[in-house]
C-alpha positions in Angstrom: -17.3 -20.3 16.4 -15.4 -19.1 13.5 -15.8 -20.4 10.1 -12.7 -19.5 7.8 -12.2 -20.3 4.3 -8.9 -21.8 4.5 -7.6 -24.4 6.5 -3.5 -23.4 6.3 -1.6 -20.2 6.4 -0.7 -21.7 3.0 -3.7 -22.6 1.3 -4.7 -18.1 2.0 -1.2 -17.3 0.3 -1.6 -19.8 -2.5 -6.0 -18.7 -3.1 -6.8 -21.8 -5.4 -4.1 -20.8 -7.6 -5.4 -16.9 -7.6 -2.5 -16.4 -5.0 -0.1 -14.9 -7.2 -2.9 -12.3 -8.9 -4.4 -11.0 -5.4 -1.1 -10.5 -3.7 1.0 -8.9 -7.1 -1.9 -6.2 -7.0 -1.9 -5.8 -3.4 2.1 -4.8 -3.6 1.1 -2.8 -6.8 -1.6 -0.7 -5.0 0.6 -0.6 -1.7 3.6 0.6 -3.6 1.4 3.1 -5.1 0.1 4.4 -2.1 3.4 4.8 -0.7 5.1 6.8 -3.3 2.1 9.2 -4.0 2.4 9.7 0.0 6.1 10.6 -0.5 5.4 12.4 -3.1 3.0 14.5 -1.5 4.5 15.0 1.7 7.6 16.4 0.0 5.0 18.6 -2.2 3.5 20.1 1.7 6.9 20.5 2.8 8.3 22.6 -0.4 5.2 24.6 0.1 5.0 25.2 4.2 9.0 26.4 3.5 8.3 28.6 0.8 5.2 30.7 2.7 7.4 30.6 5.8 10.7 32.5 4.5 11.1 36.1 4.7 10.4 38.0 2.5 
């Protein structure tokens, strides 16, 4: 029914070798993502609490 490319969890971490390559970007891209989200989000909140104090 289903035809998948690797026969062990281990052989899809290790990739023919390319293991170390694919996953070290896929951290570098998550990590990425998760600091420009931070990063942003404090950006919005500075923002939404400086149009929302009296003047």
């Amino acid at each position: 029914m289903f035809n998948f490319a690797f026969n062990s969890f281990d052989e899809a971490i290790y990739m023919n070798g390319h293991g170390i390559y694919v996953w070290s970007v896929m951290a570098i891209v998550f990590i990425c993502l998760f600091v420009c989200f931070k990063y942003y989000s404090s950006k919005i909140k500075q923002t939404s609490r400086k149009f929302n104090e009296p003047n």
